[in-house]
KOLVEXGU-53915 format. One record per residue: x, y, z of N, C-alpha, C, O, CB in turn. Coordinates in steps of 0.05 Angstrom, whole numbers, plus 5000, padded with zeros to 4 digits. Each point is the difference from the previous one (the first is absolute). Glycine has a CB too. Example, Ala and Ser with C-alpha at 12.3 -4.5 7.8 and 13.67 -1.06 7.14 Angstrom:
REM residues 2
526448865156498250245000501850245000502150005013494149775012/503150444961501650245001498550225014501050225004501449654953/
END
This chain:
REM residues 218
453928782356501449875022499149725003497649925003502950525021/502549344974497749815009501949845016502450065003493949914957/502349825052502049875019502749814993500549764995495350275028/505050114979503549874980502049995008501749964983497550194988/501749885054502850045014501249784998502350055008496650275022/501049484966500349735001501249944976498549904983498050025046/505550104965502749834979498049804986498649835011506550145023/495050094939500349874977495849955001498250095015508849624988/493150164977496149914985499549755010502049855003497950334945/497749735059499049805011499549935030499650205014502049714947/498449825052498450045020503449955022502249904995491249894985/505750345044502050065015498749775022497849965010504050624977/501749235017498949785014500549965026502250115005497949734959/499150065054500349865031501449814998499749804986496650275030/505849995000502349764990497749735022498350075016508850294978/493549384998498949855008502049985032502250105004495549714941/500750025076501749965030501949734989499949844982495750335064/506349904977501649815005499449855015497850045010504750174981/499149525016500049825013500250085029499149895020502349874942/500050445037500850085035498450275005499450065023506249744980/493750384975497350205011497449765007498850025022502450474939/498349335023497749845012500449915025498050005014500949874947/503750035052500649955021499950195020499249935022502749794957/498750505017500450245012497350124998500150225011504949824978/492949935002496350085006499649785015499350085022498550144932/502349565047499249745013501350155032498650005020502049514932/500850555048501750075034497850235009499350065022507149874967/492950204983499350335018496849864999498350155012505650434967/495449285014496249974998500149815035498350025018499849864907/504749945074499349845025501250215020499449905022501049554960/500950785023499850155017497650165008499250015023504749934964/495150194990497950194999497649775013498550135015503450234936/497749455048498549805005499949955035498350015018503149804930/500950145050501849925041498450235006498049935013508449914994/493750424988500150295014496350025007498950075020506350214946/494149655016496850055005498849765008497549974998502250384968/501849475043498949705016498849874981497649975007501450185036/501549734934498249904978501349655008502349934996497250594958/498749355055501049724994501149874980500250164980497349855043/503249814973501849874975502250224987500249934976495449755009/505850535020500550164993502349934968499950114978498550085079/503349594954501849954988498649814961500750044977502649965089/494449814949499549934977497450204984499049924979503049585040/497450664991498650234987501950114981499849934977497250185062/504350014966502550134992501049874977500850114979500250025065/498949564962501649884975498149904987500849884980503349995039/493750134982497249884984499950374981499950014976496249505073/503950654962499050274976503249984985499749984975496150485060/507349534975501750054982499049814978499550094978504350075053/495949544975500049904976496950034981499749904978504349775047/493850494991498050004977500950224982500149994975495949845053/504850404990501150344972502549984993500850124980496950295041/503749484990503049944990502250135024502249915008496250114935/499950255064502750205011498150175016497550004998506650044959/497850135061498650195021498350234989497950085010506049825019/497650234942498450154992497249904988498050145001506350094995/495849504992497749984989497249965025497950125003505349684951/497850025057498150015036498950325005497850115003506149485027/497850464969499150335014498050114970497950125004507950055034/494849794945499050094972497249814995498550054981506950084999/494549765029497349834994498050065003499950145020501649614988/496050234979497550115005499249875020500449765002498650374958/499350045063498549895024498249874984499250064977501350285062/498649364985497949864988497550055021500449935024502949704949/494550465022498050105015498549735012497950035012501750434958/501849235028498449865016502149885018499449785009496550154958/506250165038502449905020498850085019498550195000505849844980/496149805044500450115022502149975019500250105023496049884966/505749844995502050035013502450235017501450144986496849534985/502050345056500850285017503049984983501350195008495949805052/504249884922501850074988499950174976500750234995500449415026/497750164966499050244966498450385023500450244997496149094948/502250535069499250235003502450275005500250244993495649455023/505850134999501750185009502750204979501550185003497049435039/500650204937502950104980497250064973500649994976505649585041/490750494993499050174986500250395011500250204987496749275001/502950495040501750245005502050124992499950234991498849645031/504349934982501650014993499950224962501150204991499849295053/497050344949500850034970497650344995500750164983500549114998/497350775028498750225014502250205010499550244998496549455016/505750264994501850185010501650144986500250245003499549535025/501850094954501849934976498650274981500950224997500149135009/497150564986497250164988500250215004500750154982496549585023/502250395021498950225009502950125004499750245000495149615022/507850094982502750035003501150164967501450204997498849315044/498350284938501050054972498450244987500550144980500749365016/497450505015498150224987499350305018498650194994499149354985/503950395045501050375011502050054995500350244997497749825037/505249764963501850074983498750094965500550204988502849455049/495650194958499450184974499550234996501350144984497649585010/498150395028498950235006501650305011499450245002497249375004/505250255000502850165015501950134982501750155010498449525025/499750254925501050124989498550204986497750044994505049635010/500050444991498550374986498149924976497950134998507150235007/495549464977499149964983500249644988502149905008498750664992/497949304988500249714988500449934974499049834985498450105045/505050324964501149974962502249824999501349984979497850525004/501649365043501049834993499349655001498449935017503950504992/498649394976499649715010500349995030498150005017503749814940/500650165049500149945029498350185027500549965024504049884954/493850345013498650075025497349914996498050095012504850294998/497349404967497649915006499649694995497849925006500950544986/503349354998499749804997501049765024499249775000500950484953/501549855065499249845020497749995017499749795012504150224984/494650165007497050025005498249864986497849985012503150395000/499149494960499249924978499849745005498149844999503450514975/501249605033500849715002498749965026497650004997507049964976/496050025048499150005029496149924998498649815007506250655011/494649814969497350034999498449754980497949895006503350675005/500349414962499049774982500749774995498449805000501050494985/503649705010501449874991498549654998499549874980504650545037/495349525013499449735002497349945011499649795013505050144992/493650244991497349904989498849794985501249884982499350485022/497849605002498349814992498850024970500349864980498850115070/499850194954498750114974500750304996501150135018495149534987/502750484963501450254994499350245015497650015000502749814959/500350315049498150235000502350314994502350085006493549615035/501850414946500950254984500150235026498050075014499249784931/505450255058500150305014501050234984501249984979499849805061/497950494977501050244985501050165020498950005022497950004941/505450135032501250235016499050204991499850034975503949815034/495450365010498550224976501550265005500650105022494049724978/505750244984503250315017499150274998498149974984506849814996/495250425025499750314997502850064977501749834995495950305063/502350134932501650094981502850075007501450124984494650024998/505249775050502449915003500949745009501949925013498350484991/497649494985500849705003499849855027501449805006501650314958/495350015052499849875027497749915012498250155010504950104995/496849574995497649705014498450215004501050215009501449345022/495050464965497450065005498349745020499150015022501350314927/499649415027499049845007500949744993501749994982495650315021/502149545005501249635001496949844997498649955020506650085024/494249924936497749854997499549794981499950044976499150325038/500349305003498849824979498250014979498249855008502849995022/498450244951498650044984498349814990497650064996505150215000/498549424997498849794996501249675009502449964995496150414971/500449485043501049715000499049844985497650004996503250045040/501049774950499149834979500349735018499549965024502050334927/499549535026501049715001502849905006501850165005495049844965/503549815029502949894994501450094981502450025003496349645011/499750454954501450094981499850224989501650114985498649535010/496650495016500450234987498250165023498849895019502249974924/499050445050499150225017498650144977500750014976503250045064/493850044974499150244973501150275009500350065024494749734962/505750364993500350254998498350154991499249934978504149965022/495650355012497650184984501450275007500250135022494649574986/506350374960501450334999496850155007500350155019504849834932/492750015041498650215015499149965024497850104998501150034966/501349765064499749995017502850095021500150085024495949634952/506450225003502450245019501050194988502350075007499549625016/496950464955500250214996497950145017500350165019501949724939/496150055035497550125021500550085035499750205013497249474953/504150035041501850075029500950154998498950185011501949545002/502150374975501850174991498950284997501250195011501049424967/495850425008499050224995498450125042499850255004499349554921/500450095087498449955028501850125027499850105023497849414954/504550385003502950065022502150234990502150095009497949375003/498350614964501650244987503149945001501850135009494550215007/503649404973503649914992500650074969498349984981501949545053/502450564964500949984974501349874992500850044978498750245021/501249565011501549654984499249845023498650045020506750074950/496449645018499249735021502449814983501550084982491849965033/506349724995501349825007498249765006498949945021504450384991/496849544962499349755008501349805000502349994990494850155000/501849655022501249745015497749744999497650035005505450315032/498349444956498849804999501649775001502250014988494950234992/502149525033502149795010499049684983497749944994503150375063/501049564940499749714993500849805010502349935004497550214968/497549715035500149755023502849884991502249995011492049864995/504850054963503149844997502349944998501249804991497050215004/502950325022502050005006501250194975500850215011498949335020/500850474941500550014978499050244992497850014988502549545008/501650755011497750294988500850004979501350214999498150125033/500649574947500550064973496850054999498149895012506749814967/495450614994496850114998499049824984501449854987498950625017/496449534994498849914981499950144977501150215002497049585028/500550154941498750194990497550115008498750144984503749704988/496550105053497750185006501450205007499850224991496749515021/505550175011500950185017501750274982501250165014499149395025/499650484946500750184984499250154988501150224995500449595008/496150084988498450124980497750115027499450244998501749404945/498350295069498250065022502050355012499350235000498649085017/505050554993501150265007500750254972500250245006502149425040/497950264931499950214984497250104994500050224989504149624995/493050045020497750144999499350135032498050145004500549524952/503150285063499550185025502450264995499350245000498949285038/504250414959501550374982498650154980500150255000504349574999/494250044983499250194965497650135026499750255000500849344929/497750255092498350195004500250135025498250145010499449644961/504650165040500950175024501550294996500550185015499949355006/500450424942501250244987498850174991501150214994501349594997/494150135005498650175002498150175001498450124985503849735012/498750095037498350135019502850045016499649925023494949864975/508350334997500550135012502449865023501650135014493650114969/504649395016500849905021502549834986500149904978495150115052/507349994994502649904979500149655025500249995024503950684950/495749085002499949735013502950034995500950044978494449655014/506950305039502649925001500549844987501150014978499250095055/499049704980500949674989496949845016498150055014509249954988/494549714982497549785009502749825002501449934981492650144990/506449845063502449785016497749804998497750065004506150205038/497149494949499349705008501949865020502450034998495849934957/500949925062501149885021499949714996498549924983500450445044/502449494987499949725008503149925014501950155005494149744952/503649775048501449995019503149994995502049985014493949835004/503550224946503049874984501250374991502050044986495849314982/500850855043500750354998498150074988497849884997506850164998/496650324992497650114992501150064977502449974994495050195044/500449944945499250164970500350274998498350085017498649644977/504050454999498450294995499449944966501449924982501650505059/494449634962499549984972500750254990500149994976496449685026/504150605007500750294987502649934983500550154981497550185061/503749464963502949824987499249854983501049984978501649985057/495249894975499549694975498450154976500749974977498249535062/499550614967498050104966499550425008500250145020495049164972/504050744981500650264999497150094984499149964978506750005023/493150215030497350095001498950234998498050085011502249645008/501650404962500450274987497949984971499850194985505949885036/
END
């Protein structure tokens, strides 16, 4: 099983905003703004459309831990919400054999980070969330992966497959060759001992990957 519902090979894209969705986030940031008494409301609003481009990317942005601005703060909630919104709709299905019950959670959760970091879904033998866990944070370009430290998890949580996930700052999820060869030495040894790796989704801000489509880890 792997995550594939999604028409045709390669990376599935975010259509880029328009001229009038950007306009149309600019209205809802200077409302959302009015509502919670934020001064400057209007040029706040139009200072973040033009740093992310569009409403989704604002909301998608990684919190920066030295803001203190009561705005960012406020649409770090916001994006906290979103989060915690995407990932009990997830938890709410019978099972995660498909793409779509789990890749808008993916996106939400990675997509526009700063730097990489490696997650695993870890599932029971009908395919349903056990656990949601960062495993590692890297750099701007790369994340380490260690197959014996989430098999070992895996083995802790008594999961029988998983689902990994890993995102790229640069926007651009085309895999690497690590990223491949790293996810075919986490299958050859998740195969055995017993454990089946779904897929490995790359994220970023330009869509995602399933690498279970791009290379074949059989």
């Amino acid at each position: 099983m792997g995550l594939s519902d999604a028409d045709g090979v390669g990376a599935r894209h975010v259509p880029p905003p328009t001229t009038s969705s950007s306009v149309r986030g600019r209205q809802i940031l200077e409302r959302l703004f009015r509502l919670a008494k934020i001064d400057a409301a209007p040029a706040i609003a139009e200072e973040l459309i033009r740093e992310f481009g569009s409403l989704g990317a604002v909301l998608h942005s990684s919190p920066r831990a030295f803001e203190t601005s009561p705005a960012r703060a406020l649409l770090s909630l916001v994006r906290e919400a979103m989060l915690v919104s995407a990932r009990d709709e997830m938890l709410d299905r019978t099972n995660l054999s498909k793409a779509s019950d789990v890749i808008e959670y993916l996106v939400v959760a990675m997509a526009r980070l700063t730097v990489e970091e490696v997650r695993v879904l870890f599932l029971d033998s009908k395919n349903r969330l056990l656990n949601d866990e960062v495993v590692s944070r890297g750099t701007i370009c790369e994340a380490p992966i260690y197959p014996r430290e989430i098999l070992k998890r895996a083995l802790q949580l008594d999961a029988t497959a998983l689902i990994l996930a890993h995102n790229h700052p640069s926007g651009d999820p085309k895999p690497s060759e690590t990223d491949i060869e790293a996810t075919r030495r986490l299958t050859k040894a998740g195969a055995e001992l017993g454990l089946t790796v779904h897929d490995h989704i790359i994220v970023g801000k330009e869509g995602w990957i399933s690498l279970r489509d791009w290379a074949s880890f059989d």
